[in-house]
N, C-alpha and C positions, 0 to 999 in steps of 0.2 A: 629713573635713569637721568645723567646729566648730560644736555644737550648742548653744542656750543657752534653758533651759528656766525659764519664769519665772509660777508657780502666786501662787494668792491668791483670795479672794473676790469681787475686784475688784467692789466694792457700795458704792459704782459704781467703776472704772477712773478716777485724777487725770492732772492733769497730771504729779503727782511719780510715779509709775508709768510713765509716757510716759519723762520726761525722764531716768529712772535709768535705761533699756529702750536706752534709744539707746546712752547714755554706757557702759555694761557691753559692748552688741555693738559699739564702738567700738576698746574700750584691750583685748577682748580677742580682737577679730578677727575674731567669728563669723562665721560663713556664714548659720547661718540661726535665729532666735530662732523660739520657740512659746510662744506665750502660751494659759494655761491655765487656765479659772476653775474653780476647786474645788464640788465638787457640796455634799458634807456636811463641813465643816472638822472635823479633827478634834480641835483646841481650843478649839472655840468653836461654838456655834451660830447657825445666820443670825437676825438681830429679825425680830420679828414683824412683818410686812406688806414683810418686803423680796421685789424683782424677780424675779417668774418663773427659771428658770434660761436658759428662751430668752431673756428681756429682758439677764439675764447677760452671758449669749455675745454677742447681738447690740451691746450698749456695749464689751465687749471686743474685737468686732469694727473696730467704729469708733472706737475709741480705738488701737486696736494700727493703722489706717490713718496715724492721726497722727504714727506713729513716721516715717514715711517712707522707708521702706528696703521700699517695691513686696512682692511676692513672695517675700522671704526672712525678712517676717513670717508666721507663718500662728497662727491659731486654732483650737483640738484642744478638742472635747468630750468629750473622754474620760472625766474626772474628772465633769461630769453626767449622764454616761450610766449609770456604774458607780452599779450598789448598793453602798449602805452609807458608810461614812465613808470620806472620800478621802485614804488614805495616801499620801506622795513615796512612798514606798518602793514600792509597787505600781505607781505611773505610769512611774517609773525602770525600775522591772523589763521592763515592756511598751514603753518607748523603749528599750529596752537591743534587746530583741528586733526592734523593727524596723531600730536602725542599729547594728546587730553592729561594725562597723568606723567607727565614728564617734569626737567625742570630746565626750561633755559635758557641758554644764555647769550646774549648779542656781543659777539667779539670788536673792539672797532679802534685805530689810533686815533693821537691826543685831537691831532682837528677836527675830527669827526666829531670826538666825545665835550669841545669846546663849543660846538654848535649846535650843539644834541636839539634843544630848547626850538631852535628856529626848523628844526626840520618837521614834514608832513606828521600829525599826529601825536608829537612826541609824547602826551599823555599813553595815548593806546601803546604805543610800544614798550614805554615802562612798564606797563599793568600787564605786559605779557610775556616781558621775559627780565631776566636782569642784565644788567650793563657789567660787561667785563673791557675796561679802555686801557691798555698799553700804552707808554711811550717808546718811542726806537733810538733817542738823542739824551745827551747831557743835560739839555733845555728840558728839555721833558722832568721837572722834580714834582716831588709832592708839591712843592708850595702853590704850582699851578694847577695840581691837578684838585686840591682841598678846595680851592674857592669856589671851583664849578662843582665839585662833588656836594657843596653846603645848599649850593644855590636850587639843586634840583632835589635835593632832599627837601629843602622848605617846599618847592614850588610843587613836588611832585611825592607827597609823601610815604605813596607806596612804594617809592623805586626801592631796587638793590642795587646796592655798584661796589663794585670793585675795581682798584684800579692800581697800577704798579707802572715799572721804570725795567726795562730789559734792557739791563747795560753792554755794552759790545756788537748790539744787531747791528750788522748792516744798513743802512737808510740812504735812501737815492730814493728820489719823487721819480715817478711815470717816467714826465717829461725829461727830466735827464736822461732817464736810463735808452728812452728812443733813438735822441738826438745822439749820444755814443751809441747806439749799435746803428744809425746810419752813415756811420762815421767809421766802420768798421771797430770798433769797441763795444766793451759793454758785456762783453762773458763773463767777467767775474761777478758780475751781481748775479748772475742766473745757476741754474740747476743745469747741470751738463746737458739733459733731455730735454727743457726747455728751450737753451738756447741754440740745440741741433734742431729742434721743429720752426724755431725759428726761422732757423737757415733755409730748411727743406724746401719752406714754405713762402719764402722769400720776402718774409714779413718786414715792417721799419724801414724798408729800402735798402735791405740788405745783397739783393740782387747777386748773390756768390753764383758762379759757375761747379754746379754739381756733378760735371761729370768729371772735374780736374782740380779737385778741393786735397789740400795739403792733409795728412792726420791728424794735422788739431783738430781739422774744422769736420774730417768725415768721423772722428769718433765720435760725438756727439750726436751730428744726425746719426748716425747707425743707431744710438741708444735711444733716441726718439721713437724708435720704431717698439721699442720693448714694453713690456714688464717690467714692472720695476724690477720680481725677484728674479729675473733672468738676465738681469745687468751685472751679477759680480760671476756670473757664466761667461759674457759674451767677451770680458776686461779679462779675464782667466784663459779663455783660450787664445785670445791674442798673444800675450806671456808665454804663455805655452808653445804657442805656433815661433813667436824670435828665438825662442830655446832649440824646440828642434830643427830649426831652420837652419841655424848656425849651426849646430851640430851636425847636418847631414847636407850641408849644400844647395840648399834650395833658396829661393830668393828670400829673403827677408822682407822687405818692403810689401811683395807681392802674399806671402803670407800674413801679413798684419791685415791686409784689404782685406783677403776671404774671412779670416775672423772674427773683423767686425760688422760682418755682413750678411756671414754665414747662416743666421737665425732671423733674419730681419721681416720674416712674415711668420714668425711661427707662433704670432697671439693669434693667428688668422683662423677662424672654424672652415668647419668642409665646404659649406657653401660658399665662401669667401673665397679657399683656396682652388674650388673649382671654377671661381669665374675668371680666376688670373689663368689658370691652365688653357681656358678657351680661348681667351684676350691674347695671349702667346704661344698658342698652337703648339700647346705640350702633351702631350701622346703618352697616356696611362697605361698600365697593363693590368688585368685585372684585381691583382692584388692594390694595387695604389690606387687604386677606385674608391677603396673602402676602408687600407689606411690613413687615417688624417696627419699621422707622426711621419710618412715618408714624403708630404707631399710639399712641405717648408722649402728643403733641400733644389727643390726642382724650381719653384716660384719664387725661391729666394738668388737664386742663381740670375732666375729672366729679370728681375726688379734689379741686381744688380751690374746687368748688363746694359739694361733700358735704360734707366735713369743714372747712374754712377757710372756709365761709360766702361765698363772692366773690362781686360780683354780675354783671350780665351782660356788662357792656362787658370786666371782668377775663376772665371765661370765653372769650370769644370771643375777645379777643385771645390767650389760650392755645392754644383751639383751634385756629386757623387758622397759628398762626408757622410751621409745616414746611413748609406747603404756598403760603399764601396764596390770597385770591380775588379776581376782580373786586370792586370798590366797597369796599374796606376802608378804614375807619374810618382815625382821626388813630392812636388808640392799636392798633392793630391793625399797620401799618404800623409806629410806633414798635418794638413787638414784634420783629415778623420784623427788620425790618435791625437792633438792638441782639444777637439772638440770631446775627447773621450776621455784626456787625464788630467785634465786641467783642474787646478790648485780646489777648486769647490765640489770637484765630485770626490764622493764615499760611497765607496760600495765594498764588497766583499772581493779580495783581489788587486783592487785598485793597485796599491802600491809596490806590490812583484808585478802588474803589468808597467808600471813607470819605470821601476828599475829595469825590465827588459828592454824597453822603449830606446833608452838610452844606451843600453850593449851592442842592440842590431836593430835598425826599424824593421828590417823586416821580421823578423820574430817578433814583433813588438808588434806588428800588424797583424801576422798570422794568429798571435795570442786575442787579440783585442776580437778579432772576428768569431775564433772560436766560440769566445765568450758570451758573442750575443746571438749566436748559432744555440750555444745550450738554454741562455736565460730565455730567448724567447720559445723555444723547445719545450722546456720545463711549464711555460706557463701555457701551454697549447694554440702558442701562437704559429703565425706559417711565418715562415721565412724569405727572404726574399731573395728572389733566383739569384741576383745579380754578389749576392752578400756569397751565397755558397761558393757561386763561380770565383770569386775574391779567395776564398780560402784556399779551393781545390788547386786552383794556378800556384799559391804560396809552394802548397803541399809537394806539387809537381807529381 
């Protein structure tokens, strides 16, 4: 297996990090890249007032989603776990030891791969993995990069290296990119997830007011909160939600909020979503005890009330989309069937339920309920009171 090991500060993770991440496990095959934030760099020191090393991992977490390559991304805390200064050479050593029979390889741009010679070890790191160095600039040509690629082959004869020119990447250093986003700029270099945990998190001196943040700025945190693969869900029912909204009179704006919101704790497991229930004195019934799928809807509603400031008609329509009740509201309805037909779901059905959506929501809601009255029937699930009562009211 081909390994491609790609360290840094990433304070915070760009696009140009994303885009060279991809392009390297590309042209040279990898199986599986690790992305790795460095605890104590050992050329540099982090500035003053930068991110936690959890805030760290967690933007390299969602940034390294963005590469798109599922599961054969992963993120290693290794290097902030480790006291002291974070040498390659000690992280190589311990990747050495976990994949004995591997092959890999140190991902790094052209400064890095210019100073290779002067950094801890540089023998032992050559002898342990090979050099794969990127440029992100015009400057960046071979001619610079042959002299030092000659230089460490005399000096260092076992190395491997490879090294190329990725034309078009984005390139902005750190420090630029902090100094614009203290400055309120600086989104375009980032991954839309990124730059909302950013926000969330009040990183760079970013300082926004999260309870009365415009749409740019709350889509972005909203997706911070995800999955990656639940991001062209959460961007789909929003779509969904201005469509029927307009269509049936309901606020628009106010439905764009619940949408992007709507899911915002649903990577959460039961224990997780049990302790936001107690932290919000949210009142289960025995069935939502022991579903984990109804309990997003409820938590995600209090986190969007708590921290995003929503008012009550947003809340409610949060709370209720998984399940539905009798007597629901315009946007409430809006809600649930935008979360239900929106552009990324395929199911059997789907699209004579969209077409009805659009003739009469209310048939369109009585249909929609039906439907997960049978599926979850069918598959010997129980039901949930609140979903029948939804329908029987339709029914009258």
């Amino acid at each position: 297996m081909k390994i491609g090991i790609y360290g840094g500060t990433f304070n915070p993770p760009h696009l140009g990090h994303i885009t060279a991440a991809r392009t390297v496990f590309e042209l040279l095959k990898l199986d599986q890249l690790l992305l790795i934030p460095a605890g104590m760099p050992p050329h540099k020191d982090l500035p003053a007032g930068s991110p936690t090393p959890d805030q760290r991992l967690e933007m390299t977490r969602l940034a390294g989603e963005q590469i798109g390559l599922g599961d054969r991304v992963q993120v290693l805390d290794m290097e902030l776990r480790r006291e002291g200064r974070s040498f390659t050479s000690d992280t190589l050593r311990q990747l050495r030891e976990e994949h004995p029979d591997d092959e890999l390889w140190l991902l790094m741009g052209t400064d890095m791969f210019l100073t290779l010679q002067h950094w801890h070890e540089p023998e032992k790191i050559l002898s342990l993995a090979g050099i794969a160095a990127f440029g992100r600039t015009e400057a960046d040509t071979e001619e610079l990069f042959s002299v030092q690629r000659d230089y460490l082959y005399r000096t260092y004869p076992q190395a491997q290296i490879f090294t190329m020119t990725i034309p078009g990447v984005m390139d902005i250093s750190s420090t630029e990119l902090r100094e614009q986003l203290a400055q309120k700029g600086g989104s375009k270099w980032l991954a839309p997830a990124v730059y909302g945990y950013i926000l969330r998190e009040h990183l760079y001196q970013t300082h926004v007011d999260l309870r009365h943040l415009p749409l740019s700025q709350l889509r972005p945190v909203a997706l911070s909160y995800l999955k990656y693969k639940r991001i062209p869900h959460v961007l789909g029912t929003e779509q969904e939600a201005i469509r029927l909204a307009e269509r049936y009179g309901a606020d628009v704006q106010k439905a764009r909020v619940a949408a992007l919101l709507h899911d915002c704790t649903k990577k959460l497991n039961m224990e997780e979503q049990l302790a936001l229930c107690k932290r919000y004195g949210i009142e289960l019934d025995e069935l939502e005890k022991e579903a984990l799928k109804l309990l997003h809807a409820k938590t995600g509603a209090a986190i969007a009330r708590d921290v995003f400031g929503v008012d009550e008609e947003i809340y409610q329509a949060i709370w209720w989309h998984t399940t539905g009740h009798a007597g629901m509201t315009a946007l409430e309805k809006v809600m649930y069937l935008a979360d239900y037909i929106e552009p990324s779901r395929d199911f059997p059905g789907v699209e004579e339920l969209r077409h009805v959506c659009y003739e009469d929501l209310d048939k369109g809601l009585l249909m929609g309920l039906e439907m997960t009255i049978q599926e979850m029937t069918a598959m010997g699930n129980p039901v949930h009171r609140a979903t029948i009562e939804a329908r029987d009211a339709l029914k009258g």
